[in-house]
C-alpha positions in Angstrom: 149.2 169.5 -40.7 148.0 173.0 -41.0 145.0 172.4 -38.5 144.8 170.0 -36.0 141.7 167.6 -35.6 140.7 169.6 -32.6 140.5 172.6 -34.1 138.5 171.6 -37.1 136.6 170.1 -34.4 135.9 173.6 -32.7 135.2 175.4 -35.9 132.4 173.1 -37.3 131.0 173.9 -33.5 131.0 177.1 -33.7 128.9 177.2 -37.0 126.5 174.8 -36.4 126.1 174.4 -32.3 127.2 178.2 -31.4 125.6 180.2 -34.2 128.9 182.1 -35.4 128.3 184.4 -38.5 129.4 187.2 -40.4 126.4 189.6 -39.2 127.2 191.9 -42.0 128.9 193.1 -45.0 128.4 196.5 -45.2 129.3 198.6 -48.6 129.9 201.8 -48.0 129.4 204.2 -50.8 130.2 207.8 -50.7 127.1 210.5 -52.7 128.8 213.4 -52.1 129.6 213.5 -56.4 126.2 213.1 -56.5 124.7 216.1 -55.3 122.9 218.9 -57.6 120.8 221.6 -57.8 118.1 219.3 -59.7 116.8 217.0 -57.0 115.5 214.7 -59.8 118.6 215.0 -61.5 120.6 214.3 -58.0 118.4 211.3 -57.0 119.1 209.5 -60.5 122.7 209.9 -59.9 122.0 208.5 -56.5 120.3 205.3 -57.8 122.4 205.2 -60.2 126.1 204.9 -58.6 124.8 202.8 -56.2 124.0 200.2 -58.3 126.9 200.5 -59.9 129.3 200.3 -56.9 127.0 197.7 -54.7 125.3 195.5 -58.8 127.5 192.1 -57.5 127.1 192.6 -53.4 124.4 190.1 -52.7 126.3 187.6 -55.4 129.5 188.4 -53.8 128.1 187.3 -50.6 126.6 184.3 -51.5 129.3 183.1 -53.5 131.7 183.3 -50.0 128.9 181.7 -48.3 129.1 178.8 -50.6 132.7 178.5 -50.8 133.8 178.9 -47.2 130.7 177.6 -45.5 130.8 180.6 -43.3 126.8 182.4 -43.0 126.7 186.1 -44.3 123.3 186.9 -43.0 122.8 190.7 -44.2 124.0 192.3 -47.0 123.9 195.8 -46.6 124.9 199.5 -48.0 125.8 202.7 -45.8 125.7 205.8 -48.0 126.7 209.5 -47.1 124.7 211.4 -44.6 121.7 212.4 -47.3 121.8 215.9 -45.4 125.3 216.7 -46.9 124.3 215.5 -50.4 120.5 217.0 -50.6 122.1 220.1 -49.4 122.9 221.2 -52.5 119.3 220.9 -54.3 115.9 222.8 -54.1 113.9 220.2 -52.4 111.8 221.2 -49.1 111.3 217.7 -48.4 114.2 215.1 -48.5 111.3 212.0 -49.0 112.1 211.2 -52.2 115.6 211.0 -51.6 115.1 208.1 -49.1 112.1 206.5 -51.7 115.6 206.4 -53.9 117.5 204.7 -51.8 114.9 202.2 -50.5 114.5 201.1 -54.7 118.2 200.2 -54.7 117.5 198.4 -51.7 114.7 196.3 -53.3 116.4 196.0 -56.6 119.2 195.0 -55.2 118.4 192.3 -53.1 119.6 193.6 -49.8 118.3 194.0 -46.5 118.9 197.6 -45.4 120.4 200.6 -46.4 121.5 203.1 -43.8 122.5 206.6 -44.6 119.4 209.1 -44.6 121.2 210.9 -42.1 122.1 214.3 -40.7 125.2 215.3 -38.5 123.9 218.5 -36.3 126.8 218.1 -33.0 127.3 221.2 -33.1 124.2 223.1 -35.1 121.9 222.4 -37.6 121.9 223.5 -41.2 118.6 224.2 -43.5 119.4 221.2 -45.2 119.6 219.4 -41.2 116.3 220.8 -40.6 115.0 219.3 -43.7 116.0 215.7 -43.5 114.6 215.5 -39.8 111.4 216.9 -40.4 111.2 214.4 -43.3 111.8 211.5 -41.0 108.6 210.3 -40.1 107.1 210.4 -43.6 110.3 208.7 -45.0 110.6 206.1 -42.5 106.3 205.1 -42.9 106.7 205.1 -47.0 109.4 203.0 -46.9 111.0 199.0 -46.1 114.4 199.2 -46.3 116.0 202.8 -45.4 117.2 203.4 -41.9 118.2 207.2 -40.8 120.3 208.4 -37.9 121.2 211.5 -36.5 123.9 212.5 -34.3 123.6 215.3 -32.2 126.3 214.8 -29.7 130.2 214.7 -29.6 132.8 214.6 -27.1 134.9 217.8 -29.1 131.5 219.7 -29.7 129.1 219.0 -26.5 125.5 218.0 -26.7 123.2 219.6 -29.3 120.2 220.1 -26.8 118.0 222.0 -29.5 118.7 218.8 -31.7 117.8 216.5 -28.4 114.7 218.1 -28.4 114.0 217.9 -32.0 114.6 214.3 -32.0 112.4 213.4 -28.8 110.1 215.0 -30.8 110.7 213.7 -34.3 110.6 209.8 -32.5 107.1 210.7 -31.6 106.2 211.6 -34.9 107.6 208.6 -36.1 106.4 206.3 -34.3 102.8 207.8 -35.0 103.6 208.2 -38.6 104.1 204.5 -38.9 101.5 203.0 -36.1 99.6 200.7 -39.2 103.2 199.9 -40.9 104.7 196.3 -40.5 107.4 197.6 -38.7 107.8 200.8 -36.4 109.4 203.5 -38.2 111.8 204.1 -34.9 113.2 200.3 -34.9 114.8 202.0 -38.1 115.9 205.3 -36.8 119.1 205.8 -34.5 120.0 209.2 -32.3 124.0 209.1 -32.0 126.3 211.0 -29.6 130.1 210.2 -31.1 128.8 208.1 -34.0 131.5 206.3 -35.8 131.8 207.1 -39.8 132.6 203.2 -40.1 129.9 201.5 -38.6 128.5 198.2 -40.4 125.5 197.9 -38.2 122.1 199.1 -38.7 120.2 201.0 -38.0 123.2 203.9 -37.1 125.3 203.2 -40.2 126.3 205.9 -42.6 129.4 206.2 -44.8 131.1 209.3 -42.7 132.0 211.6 -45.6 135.9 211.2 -44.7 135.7 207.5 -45.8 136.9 206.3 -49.4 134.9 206.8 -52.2 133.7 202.9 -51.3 134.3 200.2 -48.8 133.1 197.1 -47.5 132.7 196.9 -43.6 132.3 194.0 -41.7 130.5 192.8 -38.7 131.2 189.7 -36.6 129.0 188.6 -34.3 129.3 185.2 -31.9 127.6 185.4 -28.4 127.1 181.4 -28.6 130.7 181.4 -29.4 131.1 183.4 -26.6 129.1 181.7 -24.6 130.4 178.1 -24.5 133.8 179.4 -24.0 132.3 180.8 -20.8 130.9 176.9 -20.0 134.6 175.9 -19.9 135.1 178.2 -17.6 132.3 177.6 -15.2 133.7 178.1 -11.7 137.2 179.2 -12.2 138.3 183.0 -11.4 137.8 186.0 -13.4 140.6 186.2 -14.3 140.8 183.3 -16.3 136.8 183.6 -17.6 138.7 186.5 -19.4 141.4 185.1 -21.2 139.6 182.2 -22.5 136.9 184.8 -24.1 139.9 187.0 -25.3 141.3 183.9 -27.2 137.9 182.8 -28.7 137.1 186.6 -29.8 140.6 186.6 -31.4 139.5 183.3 -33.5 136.1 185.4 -34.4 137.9 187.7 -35.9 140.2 186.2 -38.0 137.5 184.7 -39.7 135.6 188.3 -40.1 138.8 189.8 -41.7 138.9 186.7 -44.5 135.7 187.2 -45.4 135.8 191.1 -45.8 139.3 190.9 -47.4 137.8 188.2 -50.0 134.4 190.8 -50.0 136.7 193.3 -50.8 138.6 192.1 -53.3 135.6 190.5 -55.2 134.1 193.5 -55.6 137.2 196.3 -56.1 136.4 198.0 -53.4 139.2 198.5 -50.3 138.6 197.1 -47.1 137.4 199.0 -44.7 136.9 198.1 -40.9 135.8 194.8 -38.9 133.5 195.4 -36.4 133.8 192.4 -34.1 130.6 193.4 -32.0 128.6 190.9 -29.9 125.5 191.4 -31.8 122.6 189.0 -30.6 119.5 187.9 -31.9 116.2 186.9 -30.3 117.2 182.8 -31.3 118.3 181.2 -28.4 121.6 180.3 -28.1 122.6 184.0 -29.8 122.2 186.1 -26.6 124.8 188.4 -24.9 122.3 188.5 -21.7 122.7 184.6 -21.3 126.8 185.1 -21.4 126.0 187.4 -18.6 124.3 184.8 -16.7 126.7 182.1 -17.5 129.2 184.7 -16.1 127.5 184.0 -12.4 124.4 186.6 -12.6 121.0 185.1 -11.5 119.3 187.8 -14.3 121.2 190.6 -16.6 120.7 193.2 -14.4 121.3 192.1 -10.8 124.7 193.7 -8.9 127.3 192.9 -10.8 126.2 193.0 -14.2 127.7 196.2 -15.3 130.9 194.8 -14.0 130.6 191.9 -15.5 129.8 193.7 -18.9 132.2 195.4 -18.8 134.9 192.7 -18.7 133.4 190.7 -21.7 133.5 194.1 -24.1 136.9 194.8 -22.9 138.1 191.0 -23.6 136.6 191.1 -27.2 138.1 194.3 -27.8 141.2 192.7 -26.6 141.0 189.9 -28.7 140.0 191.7 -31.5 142.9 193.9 -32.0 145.6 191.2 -32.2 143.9 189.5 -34.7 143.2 192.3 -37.2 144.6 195.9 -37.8 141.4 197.3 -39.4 139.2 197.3 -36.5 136.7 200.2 -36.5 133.1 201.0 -36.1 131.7 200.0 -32.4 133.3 196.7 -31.4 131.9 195.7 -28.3 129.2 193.9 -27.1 125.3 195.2 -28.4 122.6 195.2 -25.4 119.2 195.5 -27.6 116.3 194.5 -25.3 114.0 193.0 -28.2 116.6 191.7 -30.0 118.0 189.1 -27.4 116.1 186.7 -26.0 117.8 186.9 -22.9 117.2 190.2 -22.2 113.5 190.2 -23.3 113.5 187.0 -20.3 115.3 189.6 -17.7 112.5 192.2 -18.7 109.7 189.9 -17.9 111.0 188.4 -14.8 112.1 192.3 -13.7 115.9 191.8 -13.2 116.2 194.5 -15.9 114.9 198.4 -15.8 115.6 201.1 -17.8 118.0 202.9 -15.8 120.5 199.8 -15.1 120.6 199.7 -18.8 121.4 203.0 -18.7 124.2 202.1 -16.2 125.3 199.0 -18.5 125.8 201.2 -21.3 128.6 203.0 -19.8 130.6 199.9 -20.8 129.2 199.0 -23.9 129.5 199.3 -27.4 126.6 201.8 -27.9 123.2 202.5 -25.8 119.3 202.1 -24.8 118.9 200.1 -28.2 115.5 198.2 -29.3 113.4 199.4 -26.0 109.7 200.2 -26.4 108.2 202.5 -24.1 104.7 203.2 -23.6 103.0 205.7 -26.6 102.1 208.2 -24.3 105.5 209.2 -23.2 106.1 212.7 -23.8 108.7 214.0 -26.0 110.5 215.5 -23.2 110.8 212.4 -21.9 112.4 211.0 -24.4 114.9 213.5 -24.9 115.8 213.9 -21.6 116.8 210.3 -21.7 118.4 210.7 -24.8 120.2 213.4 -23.0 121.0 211.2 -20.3 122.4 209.0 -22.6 124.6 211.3 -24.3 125.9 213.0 -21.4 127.6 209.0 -21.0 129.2 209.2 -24.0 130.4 212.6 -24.4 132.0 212.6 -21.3 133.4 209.5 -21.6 134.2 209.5 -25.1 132.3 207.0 -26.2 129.7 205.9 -28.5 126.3 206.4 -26.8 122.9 206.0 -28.8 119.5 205.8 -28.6 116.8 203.8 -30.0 113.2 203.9 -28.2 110.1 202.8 -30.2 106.9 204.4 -28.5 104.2 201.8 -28.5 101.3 203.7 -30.3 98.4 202.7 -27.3 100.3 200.7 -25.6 101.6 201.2 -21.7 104.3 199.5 -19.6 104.4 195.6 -19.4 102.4 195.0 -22.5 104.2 193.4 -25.2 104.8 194.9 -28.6 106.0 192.7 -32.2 108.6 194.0 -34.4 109.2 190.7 -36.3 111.8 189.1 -38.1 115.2 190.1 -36.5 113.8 193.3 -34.7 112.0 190.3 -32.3 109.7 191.9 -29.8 109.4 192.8 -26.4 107.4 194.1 -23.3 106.8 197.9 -22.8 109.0 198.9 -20.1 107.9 201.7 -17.9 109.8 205.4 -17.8 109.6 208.2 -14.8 106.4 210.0 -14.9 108.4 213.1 -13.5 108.9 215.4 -15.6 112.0 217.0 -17.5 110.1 219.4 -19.7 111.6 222.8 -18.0 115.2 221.5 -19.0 115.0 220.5 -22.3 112.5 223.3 -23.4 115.8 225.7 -22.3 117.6 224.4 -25.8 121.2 225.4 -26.1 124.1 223.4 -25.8 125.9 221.6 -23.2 129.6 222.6 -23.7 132.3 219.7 -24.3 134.0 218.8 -21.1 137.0 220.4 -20.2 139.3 216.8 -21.1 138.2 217.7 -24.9 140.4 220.5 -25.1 143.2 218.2 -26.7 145.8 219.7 -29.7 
């Protein structure tokens, strides 16, 4: 028998008691043959390769659905940073490049499309300059498009005339889109080391040394993840750990069938599986509760970052000996609207800003889904962005940032996002002010460890 009953047992649980899914497939398709001098000309060969390349992706998904009973819930398309491919044209204003891609979107049936993006580490081009400053119209004209911007790296140092741009693009945003369904800035990512690969929104792009296209995965199972912990209840670390390593080794086996069969539905190679603990604000699908099931009282109390850190580091572990194509972030995802456990530690003030902060030294990105109140000044925000990126450059590790300023809102009021943005209360920020620091610009060098040939 190729299974035993116990198995089949498990993986029926793990669909329909634990919430596994396949978060994401993720085409990534490069633009970069699609740039011209003509930005009308450039845009129609925009819209038209990508529904070229992505025409059979929603089908493709369903049809996998259908056949291996295992949930795709997004379909979704990175595409080339547009700053590299608008570049090349006359356009003073990159808005009608990201009104493209949001019409593929529609057309095609699929839930995001992440890519109107510029890459500025180390300096920022014309065309840079452009895409930011088109941000906040882009984001408020449009559904589907989701931009990010990285301004940090480990090898280059921390952009800190692009921090200070973005803190003060977010406000923009954020204002831009006040009357919109959803916040312009739940779709708009600031990256220090952003991965080319990434499946997840709102940060993904296709990184211009990918293939011409790809399909990424991500794999997401905190309820999975969670009951394993329940087995465990009581017994040492030690032995919490291996259990989770073994059950995030059987998530992603099933992640790298369904990209492999993805993949070769649709001609495209297969990229990376990004095995990510990426909740949602259902319970039962919450990375804060695992946390709690670990032995915390709240997410946040002493111990949580060490207790974080152990349940990225076991997923990662498992991860890797079940596939050879992982990539993108891989970890475990600590949004605060988008899990319902940590919208719970919020209210009942186990959880501030800075121990998030402190938990994403361990994590498999940064301050992700946090509203803050509207009158926050720029500064503010980008000296926590700095903050934030100062983790990950040193470190070398993915840090990003995703604050939604609540247009009239202050701290401890709750602000809606809807559908799987969820919502969550304001949280308060320092009223002391970083202004002198970030008005200075500049760059901070790369620490001395990134001088590696």
């Amino acid at each position: 028998m190729l299974f035993s009953p116990n198995e089949i047992q498990e993986t029926v649980n793990m669909f329909l008691r634990h919430k596994l899914d396949v978060r994401c497939i993720t085409m990534g398709i490069s633009l970069l043959d699609c740039a011209d001098s003509d930005s009308k000309k450039a845009n129609q060969r925009i819209y038209d390769k990508i529904m070229r390349k992505a025409g059979n992706l929603v089908k493709v998904g369903q049809d996998i659905e259908k056949e291996l009973g295992v949930p795709i819930i997004n379909k979704r398309i990175s595409v080339t940073p547009i700053a590299l491919v608008a570049g090349a044209s006359e356009a003073k204003s990159y808005v009608e490049y990201c009104k493209t891609l949001d019409k593929c979107a529609k057309e095609l049936g699929i839930n995001f499309i992440g890519g109107f993006s510029a890459l500025v580490q180390k300096g920022i081009t014309p065309a840079d300059r452009i895409l930011i400053d088109s941000i906040p119209e882009a984001l408020a004209t449009t559904d589907f498009v989701c931009s990010s911007v990285n301004v940090g790296s480990t090898k280059s140092g921390i952009n800190m005339d692009a921090v200070k741009l973005m803190g003060e693009t977010i406000k923009k945003t954020s204002e831009a889109s006040a009357h919109c369904a959803v916040n312009g800035c739940s779709k708009l990512v600031v990256f220090c080391n952003a991965p080319e690969d990434n499946p997840f929104m709102a940060g993904a792009f296709h990184g211009p040394g990918e293939a011409d296209s790809v399909i990424n995965v991500g794999v997401s199972g905190p309820g999975v993840i969670l009951a394993a912990a329940r087995e465990y209840k009581g017994r040492p670390i030690n032995e919490l750990a291996e259990g989770i390593k073994k059950m995030a080794f059987k998530i992603t086996r099933l992640g790298q069938l369904v990209g492999s069969e993805a993949a070769s539905r649709l001609g495209v190679n297969f990229g990376i599986l990004d095995l990510s603990l990426a909740p949602t604000p259902a319970v039962g699908d919450s990375v804060a509760r695992i946390l709690e099931e670990i032995g915390l009282e709240g997410a946040g109390c002493p111990g949580t970052t060490a207790a974080l850190a152990m349940l990225t580091d076991m997923v990662k572990k498992g991860g890797v000996m079940a596939s050879t194509s992982v990539g993108g972030l891989s970890g475990a995802f600590i949004p605060v609207s988008e899990d319902e456990g940590m919208i719970n530690a919020v209210k009942q003030g186990s959880i501030c800003l800075e121990k998030l902060e402190a938990m994403t030294t361990v994590c498999s990105v940064g301050l992700d889904m946090i509203a803050i109140p509207g009158d926050t000044p720029a500064t503010t925000i980008s000296g926590i962005m700095a903050d934030e990126f100062a983790i990950g450059m040193v470190n070398n590790k993915t840090t990003a940032v995703r604050l939604i300023p609540a247009p009239g809102k202050k701290a401890g009021d709750w602000i809606e996002f809807g559908g799987l943005l969820g919502g969550c209360p304001v949280l308060p920020v320092s009223k002391f002010s970083c202004a002198d620091f970030i008005n200075r610009g500049g760059r901070i060098p790369a620490p001395i460890h990134s001088f590696r040939n």
